[in-house]
C-alpha positions in Angstrom: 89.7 91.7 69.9 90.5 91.1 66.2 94.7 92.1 65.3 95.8 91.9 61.5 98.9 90.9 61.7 101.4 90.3 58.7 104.2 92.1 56.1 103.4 93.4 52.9 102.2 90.0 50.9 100.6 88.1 53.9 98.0 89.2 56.5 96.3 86.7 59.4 93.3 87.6 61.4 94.1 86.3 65.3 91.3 86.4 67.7 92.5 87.7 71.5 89.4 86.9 73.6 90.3 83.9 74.5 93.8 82.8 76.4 94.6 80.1 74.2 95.6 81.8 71.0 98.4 83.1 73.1 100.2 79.9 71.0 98.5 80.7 67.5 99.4 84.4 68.0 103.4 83.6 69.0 103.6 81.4 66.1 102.6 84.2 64.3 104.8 86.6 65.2 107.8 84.2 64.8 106.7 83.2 61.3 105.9 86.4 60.1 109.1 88.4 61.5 111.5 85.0 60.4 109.6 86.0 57.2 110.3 89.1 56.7 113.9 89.0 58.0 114.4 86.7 54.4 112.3 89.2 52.5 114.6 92.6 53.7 118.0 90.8 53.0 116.8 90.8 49.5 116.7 95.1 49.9 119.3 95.5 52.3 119.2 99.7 51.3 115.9 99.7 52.5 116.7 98.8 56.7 119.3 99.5 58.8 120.9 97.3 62.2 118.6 98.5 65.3 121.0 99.1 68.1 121.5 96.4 71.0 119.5 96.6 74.1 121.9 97.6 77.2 121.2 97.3 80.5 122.6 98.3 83.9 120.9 95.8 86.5 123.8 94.6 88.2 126.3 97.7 88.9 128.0 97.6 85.2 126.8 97.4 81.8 125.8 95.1 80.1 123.5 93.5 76.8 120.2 92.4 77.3 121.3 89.2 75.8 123.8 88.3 78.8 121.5 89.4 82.0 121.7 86.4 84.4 118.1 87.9 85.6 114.6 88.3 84.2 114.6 92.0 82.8 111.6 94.2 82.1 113.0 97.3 80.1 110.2 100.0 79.6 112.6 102.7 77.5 111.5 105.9 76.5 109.8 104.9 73.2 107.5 103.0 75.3 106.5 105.2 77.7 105.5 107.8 74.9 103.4 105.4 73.5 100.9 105.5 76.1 98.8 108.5 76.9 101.1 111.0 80.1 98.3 110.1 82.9 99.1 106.9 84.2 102.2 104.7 84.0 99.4 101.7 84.4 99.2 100.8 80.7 103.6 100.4 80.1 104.4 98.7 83.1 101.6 96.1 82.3 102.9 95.3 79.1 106.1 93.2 81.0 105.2 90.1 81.7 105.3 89.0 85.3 103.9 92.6 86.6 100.5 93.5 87.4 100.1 97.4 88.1 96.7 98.8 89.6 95.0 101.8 90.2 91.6 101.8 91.3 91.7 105.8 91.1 93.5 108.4 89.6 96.7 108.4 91.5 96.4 105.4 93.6 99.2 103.0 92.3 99.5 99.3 93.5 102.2 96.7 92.0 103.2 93.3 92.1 106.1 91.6 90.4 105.2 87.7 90.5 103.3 87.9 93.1 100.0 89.2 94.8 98.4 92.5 96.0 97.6 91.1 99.4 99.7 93.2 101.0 98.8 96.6 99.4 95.4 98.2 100.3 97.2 100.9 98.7 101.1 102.2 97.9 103.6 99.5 97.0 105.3 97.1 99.4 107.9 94.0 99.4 108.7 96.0 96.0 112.3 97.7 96.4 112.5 100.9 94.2 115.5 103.1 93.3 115.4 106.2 91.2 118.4 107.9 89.7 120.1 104.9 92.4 118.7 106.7 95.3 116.9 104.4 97.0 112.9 105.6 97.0 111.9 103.0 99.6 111.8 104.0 102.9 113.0 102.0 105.8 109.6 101.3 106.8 109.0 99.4 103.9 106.7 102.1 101.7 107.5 103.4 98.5 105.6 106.3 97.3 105.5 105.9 93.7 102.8 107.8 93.1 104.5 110.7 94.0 106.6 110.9 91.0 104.8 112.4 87.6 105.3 110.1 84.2 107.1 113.1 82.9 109.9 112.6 85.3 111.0 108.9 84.2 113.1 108.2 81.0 113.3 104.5 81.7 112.3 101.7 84.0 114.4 98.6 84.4 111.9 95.9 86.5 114.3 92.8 88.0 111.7 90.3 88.5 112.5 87.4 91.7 113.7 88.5 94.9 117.0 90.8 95.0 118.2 90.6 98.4 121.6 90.1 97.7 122.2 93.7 96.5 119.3 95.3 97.4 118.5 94.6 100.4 114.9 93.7 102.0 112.2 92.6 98.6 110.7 89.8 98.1 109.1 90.7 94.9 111.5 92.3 92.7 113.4 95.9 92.2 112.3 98.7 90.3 115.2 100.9 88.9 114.2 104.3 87.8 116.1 106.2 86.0 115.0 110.2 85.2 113.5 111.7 82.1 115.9 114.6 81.7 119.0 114.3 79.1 121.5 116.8 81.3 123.7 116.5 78.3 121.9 117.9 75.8 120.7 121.3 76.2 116.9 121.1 75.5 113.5 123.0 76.3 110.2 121.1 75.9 106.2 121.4 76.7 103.8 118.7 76.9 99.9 119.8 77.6 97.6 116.6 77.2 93.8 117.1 78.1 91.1 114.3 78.0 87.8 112.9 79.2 86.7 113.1 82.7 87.9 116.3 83.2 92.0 114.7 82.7 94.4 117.6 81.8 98.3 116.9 82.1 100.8 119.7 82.0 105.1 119.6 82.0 108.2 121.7 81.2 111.1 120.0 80.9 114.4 122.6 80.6 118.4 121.7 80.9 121.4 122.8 80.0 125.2 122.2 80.3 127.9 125.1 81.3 130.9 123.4 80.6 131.1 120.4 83.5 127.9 121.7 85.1 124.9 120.1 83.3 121.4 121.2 84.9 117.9 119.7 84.1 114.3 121.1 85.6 111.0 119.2 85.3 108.2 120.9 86.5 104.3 118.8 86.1 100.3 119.2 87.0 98.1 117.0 86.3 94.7 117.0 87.0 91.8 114.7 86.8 88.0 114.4 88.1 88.1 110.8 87.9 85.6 108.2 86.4 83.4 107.9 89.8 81.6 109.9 92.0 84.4 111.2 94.2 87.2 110.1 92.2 89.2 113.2 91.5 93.0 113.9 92.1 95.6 116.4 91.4 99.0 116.6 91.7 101.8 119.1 91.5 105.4 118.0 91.0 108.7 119.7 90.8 112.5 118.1 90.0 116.1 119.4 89.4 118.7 116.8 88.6 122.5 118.4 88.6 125.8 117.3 87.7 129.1 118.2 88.3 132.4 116.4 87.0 134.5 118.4 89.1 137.8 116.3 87.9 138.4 113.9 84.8 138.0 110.7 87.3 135.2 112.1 89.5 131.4 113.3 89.7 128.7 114.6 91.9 125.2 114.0 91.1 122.0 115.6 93.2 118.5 114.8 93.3 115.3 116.9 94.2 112.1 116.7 93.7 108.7 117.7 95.6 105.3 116.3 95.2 102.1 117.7 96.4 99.6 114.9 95.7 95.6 114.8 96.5 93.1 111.9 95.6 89.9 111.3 96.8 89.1 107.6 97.2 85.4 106.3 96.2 85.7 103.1 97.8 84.6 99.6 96.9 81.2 98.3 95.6 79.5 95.1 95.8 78.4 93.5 93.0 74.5 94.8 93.1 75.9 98.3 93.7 78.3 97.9 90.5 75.3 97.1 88.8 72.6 99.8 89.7 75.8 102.1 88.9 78.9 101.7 88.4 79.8 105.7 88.7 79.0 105.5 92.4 81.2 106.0 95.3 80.6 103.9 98.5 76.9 104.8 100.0 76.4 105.1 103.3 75.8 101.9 105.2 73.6 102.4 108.5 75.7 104.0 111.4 78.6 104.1 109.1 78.9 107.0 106.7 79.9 107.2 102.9 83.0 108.3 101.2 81.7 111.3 100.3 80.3 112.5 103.5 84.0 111.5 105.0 86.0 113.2 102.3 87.6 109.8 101.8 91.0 110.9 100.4 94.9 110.8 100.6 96.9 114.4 100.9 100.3 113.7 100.3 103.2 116.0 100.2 106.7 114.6 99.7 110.0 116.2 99.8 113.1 114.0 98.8 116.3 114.6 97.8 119.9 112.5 97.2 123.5 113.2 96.0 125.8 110.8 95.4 129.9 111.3 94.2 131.5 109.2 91.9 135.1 108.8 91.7 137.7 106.3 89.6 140.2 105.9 92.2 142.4 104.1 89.5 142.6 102.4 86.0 140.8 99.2 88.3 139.1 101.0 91.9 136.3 102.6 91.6 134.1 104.5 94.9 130.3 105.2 94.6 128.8 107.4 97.7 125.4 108.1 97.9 123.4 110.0 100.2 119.5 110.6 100.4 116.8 111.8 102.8 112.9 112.5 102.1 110.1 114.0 104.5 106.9 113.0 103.7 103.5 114.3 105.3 100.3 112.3 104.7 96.8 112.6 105.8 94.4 110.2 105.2 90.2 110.9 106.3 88.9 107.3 105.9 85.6 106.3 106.3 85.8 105.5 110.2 89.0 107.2 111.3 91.6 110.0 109.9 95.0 109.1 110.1 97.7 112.1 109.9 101.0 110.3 109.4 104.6 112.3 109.2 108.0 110.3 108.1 111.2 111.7 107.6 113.9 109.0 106.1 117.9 109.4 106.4 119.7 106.7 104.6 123.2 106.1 103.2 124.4 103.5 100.1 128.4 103.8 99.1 129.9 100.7 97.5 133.5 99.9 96.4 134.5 98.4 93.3 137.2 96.2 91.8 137.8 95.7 88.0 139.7 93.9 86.0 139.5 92.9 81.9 141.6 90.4 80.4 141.7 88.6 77.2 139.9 85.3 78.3 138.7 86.4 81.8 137.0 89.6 83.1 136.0 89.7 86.4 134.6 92.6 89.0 134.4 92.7 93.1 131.7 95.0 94.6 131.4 95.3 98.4 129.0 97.7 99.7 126.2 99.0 102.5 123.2 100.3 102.6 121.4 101.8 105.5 118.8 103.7 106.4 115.9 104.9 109.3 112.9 106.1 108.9 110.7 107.9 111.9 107.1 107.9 111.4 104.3 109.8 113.9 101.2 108.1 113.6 98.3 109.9 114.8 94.7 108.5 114.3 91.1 110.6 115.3 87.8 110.3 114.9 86.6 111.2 111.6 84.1 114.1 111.4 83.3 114.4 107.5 86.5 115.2 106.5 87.8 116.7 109.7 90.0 115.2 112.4 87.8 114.9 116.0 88.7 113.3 119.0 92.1 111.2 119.2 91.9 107.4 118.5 95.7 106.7 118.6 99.1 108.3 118.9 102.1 106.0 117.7 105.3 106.9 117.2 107.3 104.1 114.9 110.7 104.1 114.0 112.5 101.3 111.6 116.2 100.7 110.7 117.0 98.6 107.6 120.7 98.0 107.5 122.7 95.7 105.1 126.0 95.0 103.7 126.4 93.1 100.4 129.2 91.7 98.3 129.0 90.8 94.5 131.5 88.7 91.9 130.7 89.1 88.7 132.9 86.9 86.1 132.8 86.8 82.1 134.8 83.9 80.7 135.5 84.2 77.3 132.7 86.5 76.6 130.7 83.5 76.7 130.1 82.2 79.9 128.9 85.2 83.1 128.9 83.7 86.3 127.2 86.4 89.7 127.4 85.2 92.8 126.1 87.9 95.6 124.8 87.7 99.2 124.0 90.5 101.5 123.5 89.9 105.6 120.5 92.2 106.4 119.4 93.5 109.5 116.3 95.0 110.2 114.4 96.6 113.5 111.6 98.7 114.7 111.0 100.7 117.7 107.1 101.9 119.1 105.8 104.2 121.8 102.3 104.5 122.0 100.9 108.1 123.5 97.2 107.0 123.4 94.9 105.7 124.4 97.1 104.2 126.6 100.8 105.5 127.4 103.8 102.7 126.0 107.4 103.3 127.1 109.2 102.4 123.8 110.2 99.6 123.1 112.0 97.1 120.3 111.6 94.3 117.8 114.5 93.1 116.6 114.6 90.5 113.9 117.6 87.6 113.4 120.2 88.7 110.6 119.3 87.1 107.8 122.0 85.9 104.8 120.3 86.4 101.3 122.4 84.8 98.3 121.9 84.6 94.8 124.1 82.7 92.7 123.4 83.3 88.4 124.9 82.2 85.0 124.2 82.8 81.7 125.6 81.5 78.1 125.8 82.5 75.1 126.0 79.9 72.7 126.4 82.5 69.9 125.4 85.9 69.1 121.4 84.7 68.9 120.9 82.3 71.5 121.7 82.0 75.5 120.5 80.7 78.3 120.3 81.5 82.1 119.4 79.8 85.2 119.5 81.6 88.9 118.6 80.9 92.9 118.0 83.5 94.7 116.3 84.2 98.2 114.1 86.9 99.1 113.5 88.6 102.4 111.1 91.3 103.5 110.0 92.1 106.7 106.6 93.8 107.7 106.5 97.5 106.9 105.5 100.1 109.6 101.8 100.6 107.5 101.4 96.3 108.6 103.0 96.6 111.7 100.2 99.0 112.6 97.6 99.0 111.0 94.7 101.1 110.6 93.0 99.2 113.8 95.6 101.3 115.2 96.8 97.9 117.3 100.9 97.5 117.2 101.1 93.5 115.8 104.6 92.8 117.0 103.9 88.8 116.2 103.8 90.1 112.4 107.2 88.0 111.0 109.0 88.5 107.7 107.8 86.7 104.6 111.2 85.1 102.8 111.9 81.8 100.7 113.7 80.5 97.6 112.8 80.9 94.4 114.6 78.8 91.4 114.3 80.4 87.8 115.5 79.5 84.2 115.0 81.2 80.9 116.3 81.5 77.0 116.7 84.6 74.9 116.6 84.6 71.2 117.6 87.4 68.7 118.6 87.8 66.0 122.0 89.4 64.4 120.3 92.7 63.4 118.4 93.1 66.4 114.8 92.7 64.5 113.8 89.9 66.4 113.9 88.9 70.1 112.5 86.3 72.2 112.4 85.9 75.9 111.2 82.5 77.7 111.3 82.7 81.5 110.4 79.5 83.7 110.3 79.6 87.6 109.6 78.4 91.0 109.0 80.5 94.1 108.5 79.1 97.4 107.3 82.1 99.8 106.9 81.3 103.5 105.0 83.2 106.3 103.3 85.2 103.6 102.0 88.5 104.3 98.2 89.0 103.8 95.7 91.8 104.3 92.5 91.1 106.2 89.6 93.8 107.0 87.3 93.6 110.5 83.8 94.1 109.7 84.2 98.5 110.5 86.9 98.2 107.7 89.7 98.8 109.4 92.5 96.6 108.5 95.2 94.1 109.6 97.5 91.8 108.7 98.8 87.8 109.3 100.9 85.5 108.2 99.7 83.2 106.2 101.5 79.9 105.8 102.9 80.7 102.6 102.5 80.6 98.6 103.5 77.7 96.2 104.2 79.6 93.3 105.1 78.5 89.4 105.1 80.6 86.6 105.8 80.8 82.7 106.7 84.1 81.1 107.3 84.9 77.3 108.0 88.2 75.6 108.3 88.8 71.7 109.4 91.8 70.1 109.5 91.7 66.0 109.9 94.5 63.4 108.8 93.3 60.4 109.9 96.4 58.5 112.7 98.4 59.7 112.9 101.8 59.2 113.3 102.7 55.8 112.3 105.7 54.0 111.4 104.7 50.7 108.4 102.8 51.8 105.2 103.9 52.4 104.7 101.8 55.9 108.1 102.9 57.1 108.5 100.6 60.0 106.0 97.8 61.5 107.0 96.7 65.2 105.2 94.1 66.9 105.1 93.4 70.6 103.9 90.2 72.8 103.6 89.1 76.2 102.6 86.1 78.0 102.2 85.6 81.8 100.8 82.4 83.0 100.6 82.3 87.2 99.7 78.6 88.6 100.0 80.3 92.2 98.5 78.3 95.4 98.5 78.7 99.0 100.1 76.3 101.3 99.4 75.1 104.7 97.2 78.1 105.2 94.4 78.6 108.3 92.7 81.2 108.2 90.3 80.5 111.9 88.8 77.4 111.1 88.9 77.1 107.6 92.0 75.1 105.5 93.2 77.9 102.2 95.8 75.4 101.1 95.8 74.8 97.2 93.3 77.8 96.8 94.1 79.9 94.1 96.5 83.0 95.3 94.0 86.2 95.6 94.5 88.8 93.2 96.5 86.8 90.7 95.3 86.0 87.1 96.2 82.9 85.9 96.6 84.6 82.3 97.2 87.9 80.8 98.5 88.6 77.2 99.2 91.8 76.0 99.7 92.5 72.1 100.6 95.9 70.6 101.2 96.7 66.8 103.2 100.4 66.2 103.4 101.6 62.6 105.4 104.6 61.1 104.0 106.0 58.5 105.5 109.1 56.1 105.2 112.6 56.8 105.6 111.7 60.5 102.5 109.6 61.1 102.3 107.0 63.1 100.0 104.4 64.7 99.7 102.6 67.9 97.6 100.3 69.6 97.4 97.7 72.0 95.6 94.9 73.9 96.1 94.0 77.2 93.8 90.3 78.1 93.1 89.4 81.5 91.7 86.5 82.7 89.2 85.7 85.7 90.6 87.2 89.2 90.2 85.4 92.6 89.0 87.9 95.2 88.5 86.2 98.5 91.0 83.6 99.7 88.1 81.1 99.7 88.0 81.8 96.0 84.0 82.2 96.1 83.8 85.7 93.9 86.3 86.2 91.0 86.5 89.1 88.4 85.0 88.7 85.7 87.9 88.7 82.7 88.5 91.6 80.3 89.6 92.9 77.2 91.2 96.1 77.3 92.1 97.9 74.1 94.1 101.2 73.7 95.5 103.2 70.5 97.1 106.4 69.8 97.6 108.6 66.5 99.4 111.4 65.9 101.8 112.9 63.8 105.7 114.4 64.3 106.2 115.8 60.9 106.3 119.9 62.0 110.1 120.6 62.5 111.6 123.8 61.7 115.1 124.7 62.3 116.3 123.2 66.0 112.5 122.9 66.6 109.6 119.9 66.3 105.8 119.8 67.3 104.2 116.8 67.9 100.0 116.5 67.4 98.2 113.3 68.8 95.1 111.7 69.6 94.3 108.9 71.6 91.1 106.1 72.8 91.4 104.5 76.2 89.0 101.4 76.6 88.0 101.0 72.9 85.9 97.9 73.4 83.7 100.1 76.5 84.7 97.3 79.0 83.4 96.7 82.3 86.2 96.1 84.8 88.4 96.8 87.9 91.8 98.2 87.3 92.2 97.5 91.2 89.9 95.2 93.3 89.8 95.2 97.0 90.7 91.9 98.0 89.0 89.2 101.0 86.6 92.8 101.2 84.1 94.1 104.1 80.9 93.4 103.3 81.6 91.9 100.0 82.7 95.7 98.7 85.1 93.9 95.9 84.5 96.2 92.8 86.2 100.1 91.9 84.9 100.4 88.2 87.9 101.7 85.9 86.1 104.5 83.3 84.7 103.4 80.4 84.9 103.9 76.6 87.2 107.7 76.4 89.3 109.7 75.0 92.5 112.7 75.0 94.4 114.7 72.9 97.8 116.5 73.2 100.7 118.1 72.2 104.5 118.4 72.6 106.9 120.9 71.7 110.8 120.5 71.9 113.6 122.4 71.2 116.8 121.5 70.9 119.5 124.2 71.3 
C-alpha cells in the first residue's frame, strides 16, 4: 500500500508492503508532525490545545502520560471510525493485541500472546464492563455477546494484572458503556452492506433530577462471506443511576443477548484454492458443516449493581454485585454440546486517600469472588439435532481473591504502585454419563501475584516507566473438559514473570505523542490446544513460552482543528508490534518444540491510519493494517501467507438543524481484494488451517441524534 503523508508544503510517498519501512514511516511521522508543530505557532488563531488523555486503569484517575502500565485507549472517536459490524478493525489498531474472527460473530483475542488456547471465545483475558466483571469464574468471557453500539470506550492493560484483577495471564480489558446518562439524548444508527450485513441500534437516555436512565437496543444481521457463514444477533441494555445522597450512588447493569452464528469450518490449502467461499465438505464417514448445522446459539442474560459511597473527606466504599445466566448450544461436526452456566460473584473494595503538597498517596484493599455452575451435556449429532447422549458433566468453579494496592505520587513527579492479590481458585465435577462420578474436587495452591510499577516524569513531555508483574491463570472449565468430553484434572495453571519498560513523549499541546514499550515475559506450563484426528479437542501443558517484544505507537495531528482552512484537521496514527516469541522445553510425544516460533503470533504487524476533516462536515478516513507470515502448527511447517489489509470511510456530518444532526457515510472493507484468514485454526485436523475473511466490499449508513 502507497500513503501520502505530509502538511500543506511537503508530501512523501511510503511504501507499507514490506515490514521494514515501519522505521522510514516513524521517521516520517515525527518529522512531519515536529514540522508542523513550528509551522502552527506562527498562526496560533488557527489551532487550539487538544485536551489530555485521562485514564482510569488503576482505581483513580489519572493522565495517560503517568500510567505505570502499557495502555491501549480505543475512545469513542475511534470506534466511529470503523464500520458498526465488528469491533475487529479498532482493537487491532493497539499494538500488542491481535483480535480474530473467522466468522461473523466469532471473536478471539490475545494481548501479547497466542490463540492457542481459544478454538473460540476469549480466555486468560480478564474483562470488566461498566466494572462488573464479564468473566466468568470458569474462565470464559463472552464478548461477543455485547453489540459495538453498547461500548463508548475500551481501556486494554497489556501484561498480566493479577494483582488487582485477579486470575489473567494476558492482560485486562476495561469496558466502559456507550450511553452518556448525563445528557439527555435519542439517537438511530442503520448501517447495511455487502453480504447481506445490515446493523440496526437506538440509543435513548435521560436524567429526572438524580435519576439518569440510558436504553440501547441493537440487531445486526449478516449472511457471512462463506457458504454457511451467517449470524444474527439481538441485544438489549439499560444502564441506571441513582445518587440517592451528595456522598453516595447506585449504578445497575442489564443487558441480554440472543446470539446465532453458523460456523463453516476450516479448509486446507487445496480446498482454499478450488474455493475459498466453501464451508467444510464432507470427509468420508464424517459429515460437513452444513449437513451438521455447525453453529453456536447463545443467549445471555447479565446483570450488576454496584453502590458507591464517600464515607469521608479521605474513605471511600465501592460494592459491587453481578450475576449472568448464559445458555449455549453448540451442533459441531461430530457431537452437539448444550451447555447452561449461571455465574454469582461479588467485588467491594475500600479506599484510603490522602493529598498533600509534596506527597499523595492512596490505600485500596479489596475482594473479588465469584462461582460459576456449568451443566455440560454432549449427544450425538444428527444434522443439526441432538441424538443419543455422549456425556453429561456437571462443572462448577470458584475464583476467589483478595488484593491490596499503594499507590504514591511524590511531587507530581515520581508514581510509585505496588499491589499483590492472594488468589484461590477450585473446581468441582460429577459426571452422569456414560459412566456415573460422585463429585469430586481440584483444588489449586494459593498463589501470591505482585506487581510492583514506577513511572517519571521528567517534564511535561517526557516519562518513563518500568514494571514486574506476575500473571496467573488457571484452566477454564471449556479446557478442563473439553469437547472429547474427558475431565483432564492434570491440566495446571499457566503463570510466570514478565519484566517491562517503556517511554512516552508528547508534546505541550497535546499534538504529538509517542509510546515505546519494551518487554520480557516468561510464561510457564503454557496452555495449548490440540485436536484428535475426529476433531474433537483437548488441551496440555506445554513447557512454556520465552517471550520478547517491542511495541511503538504514534499519534500526530499535523493540523489542528481550525476553521479557516480548507483541510480542517489532519491526524495521523501508527503502530508497531514486533513479537520474537519461542517455545521452551516443549515435548509434544516425541518431537522437541523448543525455539519454534510461538503458533499464531506474527512477528510484525503495522497498522497506519490517516483521518482528515474537511468543511461542510466532510471527512475522510482510512487505514492499513500489515501483517506478516503466521506460524500455524507448532512444528512451524505451514505459515500464513502475510497480508495487506486496507479500510476507508467517507461521509459527511454537515445536516444539523436546531438540537438535531444527520450523519451520511460510506465505507470499503478490503480495498486491495486480499486473500487471508482473519482467524486460522491452529496445529489443525487434517491440515484444515484456512477460514477465508470476505473479499473486496462495501456499506453504507446513517446516524441520527438528538440532543434534548
Amino acid at each position: 500500500m502507497i500513503f501520502l503523508l505530509g502538511s500543506k508544503r511537503s508530501f512523501k510517498v511510503i511504501n507499507m508492503t514490506k515490514p521494514t519501512t515501519l522505521i522510514k514511516l516513524t521517521a516520517t511521522i515525527l518529522f512531519l508532525s515536529f514540522y508542523s508543530c513550528a509551522f502552527a505557532q506562527n498562526t496560533p488563531d488557527t489551532s487550539k490545545t487538544l485536551k489530555e488523555v485521562v485514564i482510569r486503569p488503576y482505581f483513580k484517575a489519572q493522565p495517560l502520560m503517568r500510567a505505570t502500565a502499557a495502555v491501549g485507549l480505543l475512545n469513542a472517536q475511534i470506534l466511529q471510525q470503523q464500520s458498526s459490524s465488528s469491533l475487529l478493525p479498532a482493537v487491532n489498531t493497539v499494538p500488542g493485541v491481535r483480535m480474530e474472527e473467522r466468522s461473523p460473530g466469532s471473536y478471539r483475542l490475545s494481548i501479547r500472546g497466542s490463540l492457542l488456547r481459544s478454538p473460540f471465545g476469549i480466555r486468560n483475558v480478564k474483562i470488566y464492563f461498566d466494572e462488573f466483571p464479564l468473566t466468568d469464574a470458569g474462565g470464559n468471557s463472552y464478548l461477543n455477546a455485547l453489540d459495538v453500539s453498547a461500548l463508548g470506550q475500551i481501556q486494554i492493560l497489556k501484561g498480566p494484572q493479577s494483582s488487582i484483577y485477579g486470575t489473567n495471564s494476558g492482560g485486562v480489558v476495561l469496558l466502559q458503556s456507550g450511553n452518556n446518562i448525563q445528557t439527555p439524548t435519542a439517537s438511530l444508527k442503520l448501517e447495511g452492506g455487502a453480504f447481506g450485513s445490515f446493523h440496526e441500534h437506538v440509543t435513548l437516555s435521560k436524567d429526572w433530577n438524580k435519576y439518569h436512565l440510558a436504553i440501547t437496543q441493537a440487531y445486526q444481521t449478516s449472511d457471512g462471506y462463506r457458504e454457511h457463514s451467517g449470524m444474527k444477533r439481538k441485544y438489549f441494555q439499560i444502564a441506571q443511576k441513582l445518587e440517592y445522597s451528595p456522598s453516595a450512588n447506585l449504578q445497575a447493569l442489564i443487558f441480554y443477548s440472543d446470539l446465532n452464528y453458523q460456523t463453516p469450518g476450516g479448509l486446507t490449502a487445496a480446498q482454499l484454492a478450488l474455493n475459498p467461499r466453501a464451508s467444510r465438505p464432507a470427509a468420508g464417514a464424517i459429515r460437513s458443516a452444513v449437513e451438521q448445522q455447525a453453529g453456536i446459539l447463545s443467549k445471555m442474560l447479565f446483570a450488576g449493581i454496584s453502590n458507591s459511597w464517600q464515607i469521608s473527606e479521605h474513605i471511600k466504599h465501592v460494592a459491587s454485585v453481578f450475576t449472568s445466566y448464559t445458555d449455549l448450544k453448540n451442533p459441531f461436526i461430530t457431537n452437539y454440546e448444550h451447555r447452561k452456566e449461571f455465574t454469582l460473584g461479588l467485588r467491594t473494595y475500600l479506599q484510603y486517600e490522602k493529598n498533600a503538597t509534596d506527597i499523595d498517596y492512596s490505600v485500596n484493599l479489596g475482594f473479588e469472588g465469584s462461582g460459576t455452575a456449568s451443566d455440560n451435556d454432549n449427544y450425538d449429532n444428527n444434522f443439526g439435532a441432538p441424538a443419543a447422549v455422549q456425556a453429561s458433566d456437571k462443572l462448577k468453579a470458584s475464583s476467589n481473591f483478595a488484593f491490596a494496592h499503594i499507590n504514591l505520587d511524590l511531587y507530581k513527579k515520581l508514581l510509585v504502585e505496588l499491589s499483590a492479590s492472594a488468589n484461590l481458585y477450585k473446581y468441582n465435577y460429577e459426571s452422569l454419563a456414560p459412566v456415573a462420578i460422585a463429585q469430586q474436587s481440584k483444588n489449586f495452591d494459593v498463589q501470591f501475584m505482585p506487581r510492583l510499577a514506577l513511572s517519571y516524569l521528567f517534564d511535561p513531555s517526557i516519562s518513563f516507566r518500568a514494571s514486574i508483574s506476575k500473571g496467573y491463570s488457571p484452566p477454564t472449565l471449556a479446557e478442563v473438559r473439553a469437547s472429547n468430553n474427558v475431565i483432564n484434572v492434570d491440566l495446571q495453571p499457566e503463570s510466570g514473570w514478565n519484566y517491562e519498560t517503556g517511554l512516552r513523549f508528547q508534546t505541550v499541546d497535546n499534538r504529538i505523542s509517542l509510546d515505546l514499550t519494551g518487554f520480557y515475559y516468561h510464561l510457564n506450563n503454557a496452555i495449548v490446544r490440540r485436536l484428535n484426528e475426529n476433531d474433537t479437542e483437548f488441551f496440555i501443558n506445554a513447557g512454556g513460552t520465552k517471550q520478547y517484544g517491542l511495541e511503538s505507537a504514534v499519534s500526530a495531528f499535523i493540523f489542528p482543528y481550525a476553521k479557516t482552512r480548507f483541510i480542517r484537521s489532519l491526524q495521523l496514527r501508527n503502530a508497531y508490534t514486533h513479537s520474537r516469541f519461542k517455545f521452551s522445553n516443549y515435548l509434544d510425544r516425541t518431537a522437541d518444540y523448543s525455539g519454534n516460533d510461538l503458533t499464531g503470533v506474527p512477528k510484525h504487524t503495522v497498522t497506519s491510519s490517516v483521518d482528515v476533516q474537511f468543511p461542510a462536515g466532510l471527512y475522510f478516513f482510512v487505514q492499513h493494517n500489515y501483517t506478516a507470515t503466521i506460524p500455524l502448527n507448532d512444528a512451524n511447517t505451514v505459515y500464513s501467507r502475510r497480508y495487506n489489509l486496507v479500510q476507508a470511510k467517507v461521509g459527511w456530518t454537515g445536516l444539523r438543524m436546531n438540537k438535531s444532526s444527520l450523519e451520511i457515510y460510506a465505507g470499503v472493507d478490503n480495498l486491495l481484494n486480499e486473500q487471508y484468514s482473519l482467524g486460522n485454526d491452529l496445529n489443525a485436523a487434517g491440515s484444515r488451517y484456512y477460514n477465508p475473511a470476505a473479499t473486496r466490499n462495501f456499506y453504507a449508513g446513517l446516524s441520527y441524534r438528538f440532543n434534548r
